[in-house]
C-alpha positions in Angstrom: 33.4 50.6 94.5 31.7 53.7 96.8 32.4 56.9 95.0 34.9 59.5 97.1 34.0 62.9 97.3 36.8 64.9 95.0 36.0 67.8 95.7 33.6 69.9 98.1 31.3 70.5 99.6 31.3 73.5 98.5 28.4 76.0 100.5 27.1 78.1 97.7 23.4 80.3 98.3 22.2 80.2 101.2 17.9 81.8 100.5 15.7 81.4 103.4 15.0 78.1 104.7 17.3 76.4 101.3 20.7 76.2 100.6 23.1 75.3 97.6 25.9 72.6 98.1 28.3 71.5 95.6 30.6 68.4 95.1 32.6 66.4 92.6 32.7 63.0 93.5 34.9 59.8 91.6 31.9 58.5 90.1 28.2 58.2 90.0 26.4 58.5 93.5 23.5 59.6 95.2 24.5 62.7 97.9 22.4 63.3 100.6 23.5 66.1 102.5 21.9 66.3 106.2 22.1 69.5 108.4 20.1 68.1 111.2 16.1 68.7 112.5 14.8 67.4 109.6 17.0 69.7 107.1 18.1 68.0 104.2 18.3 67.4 100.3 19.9 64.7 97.8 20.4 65.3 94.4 22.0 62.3 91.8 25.2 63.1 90.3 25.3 64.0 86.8 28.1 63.2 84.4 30.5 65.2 82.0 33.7 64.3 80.3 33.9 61.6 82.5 33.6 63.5 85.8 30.6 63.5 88.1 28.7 66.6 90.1 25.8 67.1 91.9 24.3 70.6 93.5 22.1 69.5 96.4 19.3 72.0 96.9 19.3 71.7 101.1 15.8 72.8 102.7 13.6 73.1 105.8 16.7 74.9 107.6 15.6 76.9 110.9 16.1 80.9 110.6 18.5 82.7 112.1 20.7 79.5 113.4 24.1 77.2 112.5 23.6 74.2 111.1 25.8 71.7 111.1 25.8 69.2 108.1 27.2 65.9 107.3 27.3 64.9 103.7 26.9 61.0 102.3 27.6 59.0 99.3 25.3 56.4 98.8 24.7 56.5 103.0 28.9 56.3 103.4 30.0 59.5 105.0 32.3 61.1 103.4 32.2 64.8 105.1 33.4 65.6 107.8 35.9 62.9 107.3 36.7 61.0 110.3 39.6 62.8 112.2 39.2 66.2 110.5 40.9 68.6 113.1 38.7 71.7 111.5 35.7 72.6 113.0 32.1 71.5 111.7 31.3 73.1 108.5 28.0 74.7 109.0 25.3 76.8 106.9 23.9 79.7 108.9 21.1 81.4 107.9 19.7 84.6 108.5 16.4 85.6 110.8 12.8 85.5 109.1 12.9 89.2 108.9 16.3 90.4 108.4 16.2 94.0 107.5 17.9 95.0 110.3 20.3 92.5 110.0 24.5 93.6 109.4 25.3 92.2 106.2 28.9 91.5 105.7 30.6 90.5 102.8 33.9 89.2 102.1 36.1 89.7 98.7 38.6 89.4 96.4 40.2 88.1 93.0 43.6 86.6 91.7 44.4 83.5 93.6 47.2 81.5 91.9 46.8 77.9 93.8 47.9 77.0 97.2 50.5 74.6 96.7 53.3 76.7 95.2 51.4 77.1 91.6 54.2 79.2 89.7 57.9 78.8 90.3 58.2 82.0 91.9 57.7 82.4 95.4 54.6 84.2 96.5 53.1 85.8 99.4 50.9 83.9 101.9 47.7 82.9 100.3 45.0 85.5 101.7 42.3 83.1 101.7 44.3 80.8 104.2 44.8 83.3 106.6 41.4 84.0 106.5 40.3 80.3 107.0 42.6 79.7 110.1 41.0 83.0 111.4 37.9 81.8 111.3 38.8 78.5 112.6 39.8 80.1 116.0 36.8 82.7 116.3 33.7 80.8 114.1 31.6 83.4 115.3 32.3 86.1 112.5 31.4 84.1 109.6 30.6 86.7 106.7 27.5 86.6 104.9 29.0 86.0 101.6 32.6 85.3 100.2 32.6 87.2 96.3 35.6 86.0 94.1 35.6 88.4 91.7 37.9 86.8 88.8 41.0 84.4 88.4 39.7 81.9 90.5 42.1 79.8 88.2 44.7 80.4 86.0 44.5 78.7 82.3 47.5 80.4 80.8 49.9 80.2 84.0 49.8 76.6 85.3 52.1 74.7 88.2 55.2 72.3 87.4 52.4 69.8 88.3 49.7 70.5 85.8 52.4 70.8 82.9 53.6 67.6 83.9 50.3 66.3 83.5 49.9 67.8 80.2 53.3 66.6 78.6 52.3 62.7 79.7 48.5 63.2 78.4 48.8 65.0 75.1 49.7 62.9 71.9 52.9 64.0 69.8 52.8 66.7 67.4 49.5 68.3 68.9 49.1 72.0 68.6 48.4 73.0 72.1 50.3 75.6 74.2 52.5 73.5 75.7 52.7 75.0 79.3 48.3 76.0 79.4 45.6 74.0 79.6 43.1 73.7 76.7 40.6 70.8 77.0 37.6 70.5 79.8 39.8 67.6 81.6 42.8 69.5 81.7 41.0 72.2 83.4 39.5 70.1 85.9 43.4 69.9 87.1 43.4 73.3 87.9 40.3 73.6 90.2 41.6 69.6 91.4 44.5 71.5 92.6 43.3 75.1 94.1 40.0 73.8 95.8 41.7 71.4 97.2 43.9 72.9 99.5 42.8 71.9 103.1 42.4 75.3 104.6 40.1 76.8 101.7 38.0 73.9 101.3 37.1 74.0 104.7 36.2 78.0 104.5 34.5 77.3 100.6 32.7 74.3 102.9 31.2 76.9 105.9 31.3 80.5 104.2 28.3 80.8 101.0 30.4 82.0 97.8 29.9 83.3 94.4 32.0 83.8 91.8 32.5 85.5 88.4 35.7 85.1 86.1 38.1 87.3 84.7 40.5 86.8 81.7 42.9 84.3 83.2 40.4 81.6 83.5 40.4 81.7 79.6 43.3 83.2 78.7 45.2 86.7 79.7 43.2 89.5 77.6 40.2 87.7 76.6 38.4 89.7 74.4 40.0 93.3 75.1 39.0 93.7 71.3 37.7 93.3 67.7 41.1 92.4 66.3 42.2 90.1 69.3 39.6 87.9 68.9 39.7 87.7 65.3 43.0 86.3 66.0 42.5 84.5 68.2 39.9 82.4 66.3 42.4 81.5 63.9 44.1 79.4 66.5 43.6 75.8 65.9 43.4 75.1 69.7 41.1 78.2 70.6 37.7 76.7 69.8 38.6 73.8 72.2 40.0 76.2 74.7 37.2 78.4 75.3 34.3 75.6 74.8 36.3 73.8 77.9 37.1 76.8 79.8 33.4 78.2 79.3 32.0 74.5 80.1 34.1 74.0 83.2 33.6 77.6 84.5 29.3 77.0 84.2 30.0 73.7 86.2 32.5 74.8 88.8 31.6 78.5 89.5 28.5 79.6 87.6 26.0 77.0 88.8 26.3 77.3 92.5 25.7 81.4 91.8 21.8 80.5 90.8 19.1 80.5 93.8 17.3 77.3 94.6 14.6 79.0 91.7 17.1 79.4 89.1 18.2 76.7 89.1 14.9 74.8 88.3 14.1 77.4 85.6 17.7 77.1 83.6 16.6 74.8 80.9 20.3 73.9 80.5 20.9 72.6 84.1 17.8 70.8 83.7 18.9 69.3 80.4 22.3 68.5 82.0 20.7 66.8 85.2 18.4 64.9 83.5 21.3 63.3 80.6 22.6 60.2 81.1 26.0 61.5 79.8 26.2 66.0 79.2 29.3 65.7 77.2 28.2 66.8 73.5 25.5 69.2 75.8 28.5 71.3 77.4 30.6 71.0 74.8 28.2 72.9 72.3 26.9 75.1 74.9 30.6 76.4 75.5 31.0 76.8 71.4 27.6 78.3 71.4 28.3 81.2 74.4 31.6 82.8 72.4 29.8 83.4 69.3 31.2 86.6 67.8 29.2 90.0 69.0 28.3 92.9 67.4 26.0 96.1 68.4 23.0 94.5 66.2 24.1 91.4 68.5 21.8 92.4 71.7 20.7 88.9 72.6 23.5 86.7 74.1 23.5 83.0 74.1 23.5 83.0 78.1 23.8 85.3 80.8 26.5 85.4 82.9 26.4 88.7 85.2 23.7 87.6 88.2 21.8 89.6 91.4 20.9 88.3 94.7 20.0 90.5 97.8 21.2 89.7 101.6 18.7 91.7 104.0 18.6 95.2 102.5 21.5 95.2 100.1 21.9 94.4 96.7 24.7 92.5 95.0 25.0 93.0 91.2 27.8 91.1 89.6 28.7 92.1 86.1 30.1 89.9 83.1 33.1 91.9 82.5 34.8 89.6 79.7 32.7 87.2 78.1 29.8 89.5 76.7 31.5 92.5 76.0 30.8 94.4 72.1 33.9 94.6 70.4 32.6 96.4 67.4 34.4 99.6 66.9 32.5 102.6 67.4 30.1 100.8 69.5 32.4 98.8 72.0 30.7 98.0 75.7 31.2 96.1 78.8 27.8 94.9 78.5 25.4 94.3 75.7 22.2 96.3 75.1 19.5 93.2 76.5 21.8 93.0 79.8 22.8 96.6 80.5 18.3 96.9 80.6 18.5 93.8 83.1 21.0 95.4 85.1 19.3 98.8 85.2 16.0 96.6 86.3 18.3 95.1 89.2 19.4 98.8 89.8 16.0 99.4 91.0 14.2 98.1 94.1 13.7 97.6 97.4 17.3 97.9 99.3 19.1 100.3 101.3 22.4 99.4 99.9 23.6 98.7 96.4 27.1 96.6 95.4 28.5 96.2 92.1 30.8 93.6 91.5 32.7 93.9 89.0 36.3 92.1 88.1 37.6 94.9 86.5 37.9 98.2 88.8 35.5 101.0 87.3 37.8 103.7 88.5 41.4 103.5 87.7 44.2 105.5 89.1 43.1 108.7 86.8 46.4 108.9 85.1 46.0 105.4 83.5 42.0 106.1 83.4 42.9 108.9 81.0 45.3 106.5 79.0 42.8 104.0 78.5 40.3 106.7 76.7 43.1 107.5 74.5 44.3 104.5 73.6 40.7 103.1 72.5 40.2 106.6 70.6 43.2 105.8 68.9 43.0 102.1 68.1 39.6 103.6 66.6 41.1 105.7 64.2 40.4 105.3 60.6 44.5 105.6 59.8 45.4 101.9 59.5 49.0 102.7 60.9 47.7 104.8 64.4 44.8 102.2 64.7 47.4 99.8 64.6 50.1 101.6 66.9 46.7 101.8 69.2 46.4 98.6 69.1 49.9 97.3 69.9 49.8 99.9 73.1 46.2 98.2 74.2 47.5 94.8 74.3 51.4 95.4 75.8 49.8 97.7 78.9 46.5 95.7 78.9 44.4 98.9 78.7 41.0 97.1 78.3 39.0 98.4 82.4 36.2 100.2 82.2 37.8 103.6 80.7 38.7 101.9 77.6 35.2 101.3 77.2 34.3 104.8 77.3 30.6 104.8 76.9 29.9 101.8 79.4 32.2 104.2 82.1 30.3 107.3 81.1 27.2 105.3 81.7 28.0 103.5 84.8 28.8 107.1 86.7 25.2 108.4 85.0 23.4 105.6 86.7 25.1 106.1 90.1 24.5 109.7 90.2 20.9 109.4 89.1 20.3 106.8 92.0 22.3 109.0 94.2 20.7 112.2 93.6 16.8 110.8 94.4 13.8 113.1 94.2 10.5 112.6 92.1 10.9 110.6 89.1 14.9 109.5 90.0 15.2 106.0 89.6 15.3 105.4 93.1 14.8 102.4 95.8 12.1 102.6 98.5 9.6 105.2 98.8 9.8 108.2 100.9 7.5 111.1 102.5 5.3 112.4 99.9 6.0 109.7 96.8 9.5 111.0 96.3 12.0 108.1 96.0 14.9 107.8 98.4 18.6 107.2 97.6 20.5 104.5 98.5 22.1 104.8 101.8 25.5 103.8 99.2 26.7 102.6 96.3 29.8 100.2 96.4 32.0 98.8 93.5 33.6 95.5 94.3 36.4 95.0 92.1 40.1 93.4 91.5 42.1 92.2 89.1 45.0 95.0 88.9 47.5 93.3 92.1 47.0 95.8 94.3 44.2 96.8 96.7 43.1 100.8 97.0 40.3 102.8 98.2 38.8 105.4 96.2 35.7 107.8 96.7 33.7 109.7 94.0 32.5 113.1 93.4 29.3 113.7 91.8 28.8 117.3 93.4 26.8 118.8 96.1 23.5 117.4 94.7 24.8 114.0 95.7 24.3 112.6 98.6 25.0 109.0 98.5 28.7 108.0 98.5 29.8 106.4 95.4 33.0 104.2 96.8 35.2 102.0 94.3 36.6 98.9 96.6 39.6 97.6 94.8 41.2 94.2 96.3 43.4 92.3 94.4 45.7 90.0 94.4 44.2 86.9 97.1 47.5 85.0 95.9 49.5 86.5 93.4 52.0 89.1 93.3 52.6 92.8 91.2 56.2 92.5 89.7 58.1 95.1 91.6 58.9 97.6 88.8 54.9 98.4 87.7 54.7 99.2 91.4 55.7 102.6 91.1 54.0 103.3 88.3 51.1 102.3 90.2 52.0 104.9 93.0 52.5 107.7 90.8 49.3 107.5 88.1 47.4 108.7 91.0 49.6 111.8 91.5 47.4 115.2 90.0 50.7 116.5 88.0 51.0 112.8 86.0 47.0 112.7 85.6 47.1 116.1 84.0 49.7 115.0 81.6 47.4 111.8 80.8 44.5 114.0 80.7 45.9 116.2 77.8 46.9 112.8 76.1 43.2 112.0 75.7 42.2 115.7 75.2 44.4 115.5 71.8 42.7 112.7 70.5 39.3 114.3 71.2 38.4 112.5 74.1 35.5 114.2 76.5 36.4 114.9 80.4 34.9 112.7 82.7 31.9 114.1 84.0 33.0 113.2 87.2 35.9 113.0 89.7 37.8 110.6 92.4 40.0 110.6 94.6 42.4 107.6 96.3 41.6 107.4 100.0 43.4 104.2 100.5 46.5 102.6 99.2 47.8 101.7 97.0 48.7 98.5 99.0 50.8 95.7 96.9 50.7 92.2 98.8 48.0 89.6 99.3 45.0 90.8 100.6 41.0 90.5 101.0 38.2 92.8 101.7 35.3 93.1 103.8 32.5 95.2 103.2 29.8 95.8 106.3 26.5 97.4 106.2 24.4 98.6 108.9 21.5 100.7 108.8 23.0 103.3 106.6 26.2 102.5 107.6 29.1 101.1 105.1 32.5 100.1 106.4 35.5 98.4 103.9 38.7 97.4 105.4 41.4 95.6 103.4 43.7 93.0 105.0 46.9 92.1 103.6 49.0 88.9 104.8 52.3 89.3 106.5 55.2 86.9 106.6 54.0 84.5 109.1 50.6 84.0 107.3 48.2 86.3 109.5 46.4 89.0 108.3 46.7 93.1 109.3 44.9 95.9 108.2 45.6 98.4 105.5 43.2 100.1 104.5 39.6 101.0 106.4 37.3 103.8 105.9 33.2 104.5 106.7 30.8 106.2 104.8 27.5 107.2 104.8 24.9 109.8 103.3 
């Protein structure tokens, strides 16, 4: 029997003449994917827990064009399927020199599935407006679509997916009954969300990367020392995060690699080449969660990954699955990547954007909350460590300002790139040897259900705009009654009172300050981010009731 194409294509990097296309298919096949002039690649599927995959390195594409592109099973065509009433999926590539090139990127996190995925009644699904939207006018295809966490949720399924796990699971086992745990149960989830005709036509035309948050393993993966301590004493938590970690590298981590990285990831290669990668991915997923420490600075694998598009940078950060969780020495980031992403910091680019699941800067009244509660979950009183660490897991204080020293040194780097001059660890050269600063600096983040806008101030000497870009959720919801509290943790009074919260427990003042320029906004939304020359513009769209998407947010910057 021909194999049928499950799931895909899915358009992933698109570098020069090459391009990245992913599928799951119903069994073994050969995929040949054709995007016509003699542009092409096949790849042979490879197989894991029963399911097959194959990432199609496409080459010899023409710069600065559309391409079209069929894709074949064992010479059947299987996409575009016959009838589709979507337009061609394409992969457009950029000119042979595009320095002066708009880049535009597209982004967002939280998308609960599209069908209904909860039993509560959500929003329009922002990444289905956007698709029909780009159905009628094709010719504003961004660049790049970041997902920036939740991509699928592990720990909040559909009435479909628990059915599916009360018929498959044998009596008296020990799992969550309503979240998934093994590597075939999460292929239900991404079955379900990538499925959805609208986005698998957009994840088909529009290149995409992708990082996770915590709800792809669980809600508060790894906020700290004690969580995952008991978490590990679980009897279904070493299946759970080898399957989550196994599916994520398959699904969303693979098609983040270049052409090049792919051929020098000795695991993909190990995986390609195996008749069956099983036992491969299901070490390799025990292997990544081994416990950290601050001795601890070389990690099983690398998550967080780079890429530039003309002259900006894209940085995506590993917010969740690297993070030190010894007390005293707690970080977003271990010591070996922290030094590889101060090496991306630096370069050749006019633009530089962080992504990063987890919003860097908070409202400051819950900013200031965070660095007290980790001061005081810290303390060396059993009882207040404990009270801290109640607080921490009931208001899921865990962004960037409850790990103080990776915040502290997140603004440093910004405002040393920002500031320039001799010796600065600046970009591109200028007049006389002195190194220029980027034209901006841009924080892509979500996770929080609600979108906002918010500059920072580094002082006169600064002269490159420091912008945090929250957008959040793509298809989820705040419940009503945090929404206030949302609204007023940005008010100065309520941050002052936080502020002396943190000052009793001895924590420092930020060296720096923000302010909210947008929002917040609480619906369904994405966000596109377009640089030009030295120009940035962000605007946030949210979804209104018949689907479409408005604007809600915009703002420009510049040195």
């Amino acid at each position: 029997m021909t194999a049928q194409l499950l799931i895909g294509p899915v358009l992933r990097r698109v570098v020069g003449d090459r391009a990245t296309v992913w599928v799951e298919t119903s069994g073994p096949a050969r995929v040949r994917v054709e995007a016509g002039d003699g542009a092409g690649g096949t790849a042979t599927t490879f197989c894991a827990f029963g399911h097959h995959y194959a990432l199609i390195v496409v080459s010899g594409l023409a710069p600065d064009s559309a391409h079209a592109y069929r894709v074949y099973l064992d010479d059947h065509q299987v996409w575009p399927a016959a009838g589709s009433p979507y337009p061609p999926s394409v992969i457009r590539t950029r000119a042979a020199d595009d320095s002066a090139q708009p880049v535009s990127l597209l982004f967002g996190s939280c998308r609960q599935g599209t069908p209904q995925a909860v039993s509560r009644r959500l929003p329009p699904d922002a990444l289905d407006a956007y698709a029909r939207r780009l159905m009628a006018d094709p010719g504003h295809r961004p660049d790049l679509l970041v997902l920036l966490g939740d991509q699928v949720y592990a720990d909040e399924t559909s009435h479909k997916v628990r059915r599916f796990l009360r018929r498959h699971r044998p009596a008296g086992h020990e799992q969550p009954a309503d979240q998934v745990v093994t590597f075939e149960e999460y292929t239900k989830l991404y079955l379900e969300s990538w499925r959805d005709p609208e986005v698998r036509w957009l994840f088909s035309t529009v290149p995409s990367v992708m990082i996770f948050d915590d709800h792809e393993m669980i809600d508060d993966w790894n906020t700290s020392a004690s969580w995952r301590a008991e978490m590990s004493r679980q009897p279904w938590w070493r299946e759970r995060i080898s399957g989550g970690l196994g599916s994520y590298w398959i699904y969303q981590h693979l098609g983040n690699l270049s052409p090049d990285e792919l051929a020098a990831d000795p695991l993909f290669q190990k995986v390609s080449a195996a008749e069956d990668a099983t036992d491969l991915l299901r070490e390799f997923g025990r292997q990544v969660d081994e416990p950290d420490s601050a001795e601890n600075t070389d990690r099983p694998y690398q998550w967080s990954f780079a890429l530039d598009v003309g002259r900006t940078r894209l940085v995506v950060l590993d917010n969740r699955c690297n993070r030190v969780l010894t007390p005293g020495s707690r970080a977003m980031l271990p010591a070996a990547e922290w030094g590889w992403f101060l090496d991306q910091a630096h370069g050749e680019y006019d633009h530089l954007v962080v992504g990063s699941s987890l919003p860097w800067l908070m409202p400051p009244a819950i900013h200031h909350l965070e660095a007290w509660n980790e001061r005081v979950a810290e303390s060396h009183r059993p009882r207040w460590a404990a009270f801290g660490e109640k607080v921490r897991r009931a208001f899921d204080l865990e962004h960037w300002a409850a790990f103080g020293k990776s915040f502290t040194a997140l603004g440093e780097l910004f405002r040393r790139l920002g500031e320039g001059g001799l010796g600065a660890p600046g970009h591109r050269v200028g007049a006389g040897g002195a190194y220029a600063a980027p034209a901006s600096i841009s924080v892509l983040s979500g996770d929080v259900h609600h979108s906002y806008v918010a500059r920072a101030d580094f002082g006169p000497a600064m002269a490159t705009p420091v912008m945090q870009l929250t957008c959040s959720p793509i298809h989820n919801e705040v419940p009503l009654p945090l929404r206030p509290l949302m609204r007023v943790s940005w008010l100065p009074p309520v941050a002052r009172i936080a502020r002396g919260l943190a000052k009793s427990a001895g924590v420092v003042k930020p060296a720096i300050r923000w302010k909210r320029t947008s929002g917040p906004y609480f619906g369904n939304a994405l966000g596109t981010l377009t640089l030009d020359g030295h120009a940035a513009a962000a605007v946030i769209e949210g979804t209104n009731g018949d689907g479409h998407l408005y604007e809600v947010a915009a703002t420009t910057y510049r040195p």
